[in-house]
C-alpha positions as CSV (number, residue, x, y, z in Angstrom):
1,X,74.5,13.7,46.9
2,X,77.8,12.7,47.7
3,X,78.9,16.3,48.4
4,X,76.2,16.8,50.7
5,X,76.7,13.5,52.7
6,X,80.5,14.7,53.3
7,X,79.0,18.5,54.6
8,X,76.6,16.6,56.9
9,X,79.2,14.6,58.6
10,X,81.4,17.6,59.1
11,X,78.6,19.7,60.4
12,X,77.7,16.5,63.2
13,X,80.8,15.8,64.0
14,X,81.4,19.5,64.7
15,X,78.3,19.4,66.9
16,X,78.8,16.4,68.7
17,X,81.7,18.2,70.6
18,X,80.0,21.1,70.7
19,X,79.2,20.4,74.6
20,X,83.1,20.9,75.3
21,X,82.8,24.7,74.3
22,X,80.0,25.4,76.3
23,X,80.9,23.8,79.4
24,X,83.8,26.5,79.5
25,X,80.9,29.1,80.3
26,X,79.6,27.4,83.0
27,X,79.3,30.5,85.2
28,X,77.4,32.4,82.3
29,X,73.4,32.0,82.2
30,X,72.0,30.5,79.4
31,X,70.3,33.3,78.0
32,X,73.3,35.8,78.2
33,X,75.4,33.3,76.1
34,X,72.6,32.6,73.6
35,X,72.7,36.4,72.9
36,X,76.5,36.0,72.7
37,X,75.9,33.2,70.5
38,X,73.8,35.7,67.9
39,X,75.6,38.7,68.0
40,X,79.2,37.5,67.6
41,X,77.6,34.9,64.8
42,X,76.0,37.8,62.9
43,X,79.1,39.8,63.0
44,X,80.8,36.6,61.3
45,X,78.3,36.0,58.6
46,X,78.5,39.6,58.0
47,X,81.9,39.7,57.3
48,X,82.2,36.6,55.3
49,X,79.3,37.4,53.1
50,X,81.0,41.4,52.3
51,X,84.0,39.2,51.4
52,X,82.0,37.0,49.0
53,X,80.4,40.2,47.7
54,X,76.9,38.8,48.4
55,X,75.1,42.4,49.5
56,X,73.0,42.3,46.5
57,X,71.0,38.6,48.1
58,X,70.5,40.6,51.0
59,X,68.9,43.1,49.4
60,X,66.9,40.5,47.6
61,X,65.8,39.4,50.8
62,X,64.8,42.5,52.2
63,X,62.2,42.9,49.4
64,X,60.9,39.1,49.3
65,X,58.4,39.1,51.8
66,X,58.2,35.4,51.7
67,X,61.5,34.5,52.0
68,X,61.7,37.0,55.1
69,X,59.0,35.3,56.6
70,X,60.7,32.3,55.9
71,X,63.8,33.1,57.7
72,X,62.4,34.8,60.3
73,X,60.6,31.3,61.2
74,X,63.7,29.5,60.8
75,X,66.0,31.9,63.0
76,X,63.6,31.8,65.6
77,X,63.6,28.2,65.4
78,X,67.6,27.5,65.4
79,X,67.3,30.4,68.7
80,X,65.2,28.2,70.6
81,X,67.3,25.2,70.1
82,X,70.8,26.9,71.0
83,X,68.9,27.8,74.5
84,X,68.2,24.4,75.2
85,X,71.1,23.1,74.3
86,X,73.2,25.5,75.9
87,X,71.0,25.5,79.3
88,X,70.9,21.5,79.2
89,X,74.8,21.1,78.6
90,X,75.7,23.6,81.6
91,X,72.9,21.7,84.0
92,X,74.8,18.9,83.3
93,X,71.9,17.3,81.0
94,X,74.1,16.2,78.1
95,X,72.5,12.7,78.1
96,X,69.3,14.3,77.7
97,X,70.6,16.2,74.7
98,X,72.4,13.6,73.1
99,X,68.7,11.6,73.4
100,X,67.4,14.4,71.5
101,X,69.4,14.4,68.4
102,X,68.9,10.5,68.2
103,X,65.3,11.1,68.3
104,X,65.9,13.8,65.4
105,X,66.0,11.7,62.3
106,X,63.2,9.5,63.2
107,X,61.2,12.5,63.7
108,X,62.5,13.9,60.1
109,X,60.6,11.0,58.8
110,X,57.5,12.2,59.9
111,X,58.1,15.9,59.2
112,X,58.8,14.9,55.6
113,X,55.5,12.8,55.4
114,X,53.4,15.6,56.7
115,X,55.2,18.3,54.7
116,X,56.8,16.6,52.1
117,X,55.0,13.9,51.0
118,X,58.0,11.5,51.4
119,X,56.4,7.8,51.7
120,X,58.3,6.1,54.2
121,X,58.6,2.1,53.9
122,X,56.9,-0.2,56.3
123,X,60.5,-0.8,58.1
124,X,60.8,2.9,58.8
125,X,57.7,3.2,60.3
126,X,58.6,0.3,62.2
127,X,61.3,2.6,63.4
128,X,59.4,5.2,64.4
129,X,57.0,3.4,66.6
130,X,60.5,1.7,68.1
131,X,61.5,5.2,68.7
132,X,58.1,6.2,70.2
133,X,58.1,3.2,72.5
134,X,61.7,4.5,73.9
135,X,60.4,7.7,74.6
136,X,57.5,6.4,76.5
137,X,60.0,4.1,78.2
138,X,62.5,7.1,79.6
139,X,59.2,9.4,79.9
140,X,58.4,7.0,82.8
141,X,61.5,6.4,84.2
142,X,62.3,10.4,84.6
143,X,58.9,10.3,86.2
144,X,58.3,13.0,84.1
145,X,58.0,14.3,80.1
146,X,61.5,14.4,78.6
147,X,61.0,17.7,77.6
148,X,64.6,18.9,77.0
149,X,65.3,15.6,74.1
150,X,61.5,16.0,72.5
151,X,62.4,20.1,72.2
152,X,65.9,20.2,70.8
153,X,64.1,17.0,68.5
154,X,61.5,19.3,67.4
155,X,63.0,22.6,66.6
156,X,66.0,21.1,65.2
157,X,63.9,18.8,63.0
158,X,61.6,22.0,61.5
159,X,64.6,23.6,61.0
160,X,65.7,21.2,59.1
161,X,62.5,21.3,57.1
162,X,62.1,25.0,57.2
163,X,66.1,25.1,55.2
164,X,65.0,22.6,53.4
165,X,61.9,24.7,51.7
166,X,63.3,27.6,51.8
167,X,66.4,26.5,49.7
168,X,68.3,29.6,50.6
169,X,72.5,30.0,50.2
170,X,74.1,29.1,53.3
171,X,76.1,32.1,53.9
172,X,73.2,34.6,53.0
173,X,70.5,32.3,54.7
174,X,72.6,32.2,57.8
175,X,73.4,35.8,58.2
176,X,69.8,36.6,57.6
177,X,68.3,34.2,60.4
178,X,70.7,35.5,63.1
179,X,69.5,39.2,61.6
180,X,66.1,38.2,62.5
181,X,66.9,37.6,66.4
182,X,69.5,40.0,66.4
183,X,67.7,42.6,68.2
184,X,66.8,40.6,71.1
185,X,69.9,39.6,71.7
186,X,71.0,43.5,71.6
187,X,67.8,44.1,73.5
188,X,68.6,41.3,76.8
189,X,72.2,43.1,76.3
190,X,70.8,46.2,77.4
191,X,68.5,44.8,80.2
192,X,70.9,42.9,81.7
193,X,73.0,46.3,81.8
194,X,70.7,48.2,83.5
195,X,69.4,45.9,86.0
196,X,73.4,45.5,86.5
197,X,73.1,41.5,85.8
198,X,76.0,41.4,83.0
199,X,78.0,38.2,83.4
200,X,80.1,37.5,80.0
201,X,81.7,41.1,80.2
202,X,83.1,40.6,83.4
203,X,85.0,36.8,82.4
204,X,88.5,37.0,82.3
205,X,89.9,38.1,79.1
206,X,91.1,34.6,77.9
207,X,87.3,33.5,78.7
208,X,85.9,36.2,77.1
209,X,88.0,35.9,73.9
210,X,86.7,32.2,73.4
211,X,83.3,33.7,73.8
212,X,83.8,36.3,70.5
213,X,84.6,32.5,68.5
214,X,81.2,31.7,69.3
215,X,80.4,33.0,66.2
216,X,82.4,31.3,64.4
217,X,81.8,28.3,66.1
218,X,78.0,28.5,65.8
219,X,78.2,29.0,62.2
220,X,80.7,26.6,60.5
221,X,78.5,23.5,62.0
222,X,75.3,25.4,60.1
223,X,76.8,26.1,57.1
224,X,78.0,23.3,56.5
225,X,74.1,21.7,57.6
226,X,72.4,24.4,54.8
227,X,74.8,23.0,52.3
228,X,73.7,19.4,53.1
229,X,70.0,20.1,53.5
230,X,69.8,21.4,49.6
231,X,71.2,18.9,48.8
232,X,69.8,15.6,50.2
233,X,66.9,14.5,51.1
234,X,65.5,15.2,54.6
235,X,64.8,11.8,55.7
236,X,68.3,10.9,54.8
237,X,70.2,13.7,55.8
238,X,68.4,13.2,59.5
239,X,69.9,9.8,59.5
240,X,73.3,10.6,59.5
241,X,73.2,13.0,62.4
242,X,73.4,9.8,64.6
243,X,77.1,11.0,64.5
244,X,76.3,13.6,67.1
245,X,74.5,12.4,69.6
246,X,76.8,9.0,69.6
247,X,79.9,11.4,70.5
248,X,77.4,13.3,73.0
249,X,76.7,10.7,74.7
250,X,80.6,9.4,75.2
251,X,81.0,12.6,76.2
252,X,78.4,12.7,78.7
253,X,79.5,9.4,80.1
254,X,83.4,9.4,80.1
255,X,83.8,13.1,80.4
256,X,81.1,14.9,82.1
257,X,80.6,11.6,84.4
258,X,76.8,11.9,84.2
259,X,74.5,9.1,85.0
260,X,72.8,6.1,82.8
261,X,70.2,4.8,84.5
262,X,69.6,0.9,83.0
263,X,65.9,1.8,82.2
264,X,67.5,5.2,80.0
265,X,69.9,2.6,78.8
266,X,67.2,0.1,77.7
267,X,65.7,3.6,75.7
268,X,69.1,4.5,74.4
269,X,69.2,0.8,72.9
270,X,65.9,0.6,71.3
271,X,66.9,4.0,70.2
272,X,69.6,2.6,68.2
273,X,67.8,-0.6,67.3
274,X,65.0,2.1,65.4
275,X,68.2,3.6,63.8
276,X,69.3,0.0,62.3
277,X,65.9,-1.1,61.3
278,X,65.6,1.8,59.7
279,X,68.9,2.2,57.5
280,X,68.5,-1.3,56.3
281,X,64.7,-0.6,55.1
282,X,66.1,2.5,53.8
283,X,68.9,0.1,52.1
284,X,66.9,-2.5,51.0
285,X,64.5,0.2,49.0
286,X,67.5,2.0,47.4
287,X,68.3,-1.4,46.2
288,X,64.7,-2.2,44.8
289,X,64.3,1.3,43.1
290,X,67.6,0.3,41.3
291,X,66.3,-3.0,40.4
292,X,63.4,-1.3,39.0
């Protein structure tokens, strides 16, 4: 437990500054970065995996057709959250993000009900419906759904669930979920060729360069996230990525310069207030199941 509560606050901590890397692409769409993002990230795990001699997992992949189905679900899903992420942090929506990952571990909670029969306490349910009233708060002062928070919420948080199941090494779980999508990014590679589109290969070679670490920057944050997921529970390891979206969000505001309105303020606070009621019911029944 304790192991995995030190690999979780690396991998947020590593993510909540993620949003400084990606604003240096700001002239790159979304889409060609994201297949950046795969590629150079496959090429990483690759190598680190034939220098921990792990081939023969692979292979034991490749013949599980289970467990590929279970990766393929869980590449697609950590896919779809780099594209928002990356699209919202270079529209200058890091608030919005941030928002998202504080929404993430109350939404844990309810992924863990449904799929893992965790029974949550009366106080973290009291959480949740804080949380739910915050969302319907900001949903009506944006005028419109937050779709970018409730979507990098949601894939994050079946990720989480779908590495959780699965139970797969990090290294060899990684490597295989960025096989899975690998093709498409080599595949919008070769459309953006011939429709003559290509934006990353033209960046100036410095730029480009910090592009390649992509790979290496997608993937120590996720390792270090499959480590923690085997071996906490969900509901708990949800609960400390409030690390991430806290340093979001002072990025957002004292580096980016973006906007709080006091009605998304209102939401951020009963956001936190859902995150405090629920640690100390979380506390209070750690403490009665010891007293038991």
């Amino acid at each position: 437990m304790n192991n995995g509560l030190v690999n979780a606050i690396i991998a947020y901590i590593m993510w909540g500054v993620l949003p400084l890397y990606w604003k240096l692409f700001n002239d790159v769409p979304a889409g060609e970065i994201l297949s950046h993002r795969v590629v150079w990230s496959f090429v990483f795990m690759g190598v680190l995996v034939a220098v921990q001699r792990r081939w023969g997992d692979m292979k034991r992949i490749a013949t599980s057709r289970s467990l590929l189905l279970s990766l393929t679900v869980s590449g697609l899903l950590i896919a779809a959250n780099w594209l928002i992420f990356i699209w919202a942090v270079n529209n200058d929506h890091v608030v919005e993000t941030s928002l998202g990952y504080y929404l993430n571990p109350l939404l844990n909670v309810l992924l863990a009900v449904v799929f893992l029969r965790e029974k949550p306490s009366r106080g973290q349910w009291l959480a949740i419906a804080i949380a739910g009233a915050a969302v319907l708060i900001i949903a009506i002062d944006y005028g419109r759904f937050p779709w970018i928070s409730i979507s990098l919420a949601a894939t994050f948080g079946l990720y989480g669930l779908a590495k959780k199941k699965i139970g797969q090494d990090a290294s060899v779980g990684l490597l295989s979920e960025t096989a899975v999508v690998l093709p498409v990014a080599l595949g919008y590679w070769i459309y953006l060729a011939a429709v003559g589109k290509t934006t990353a290969w033209t960046l100036p070679v410095s730029t480009f360069v910090e592009l390649l670490l992509s790979g290496v920057v997608t993937a120590l944050p996720l390792l270090f996230f499959a480590r923690a997921a085997a071996r906490m529970a969900l509901s708990t390891l949800g609960f400390v990525q409030y690390i991430g979206p806290t340093i979001m969000l002072l990025l957002s505001v004292f580096v980016f310069k973006e906007s709080v309105s006091p009605v998304l303020l209102i939401g951020f606070v009963l956001i936190w207030t859902a995150l405090i009621v629920y640690a100390a019911a979380s506390v209070r029944g750690t403490k009665l199941a010891k007293a038991r």
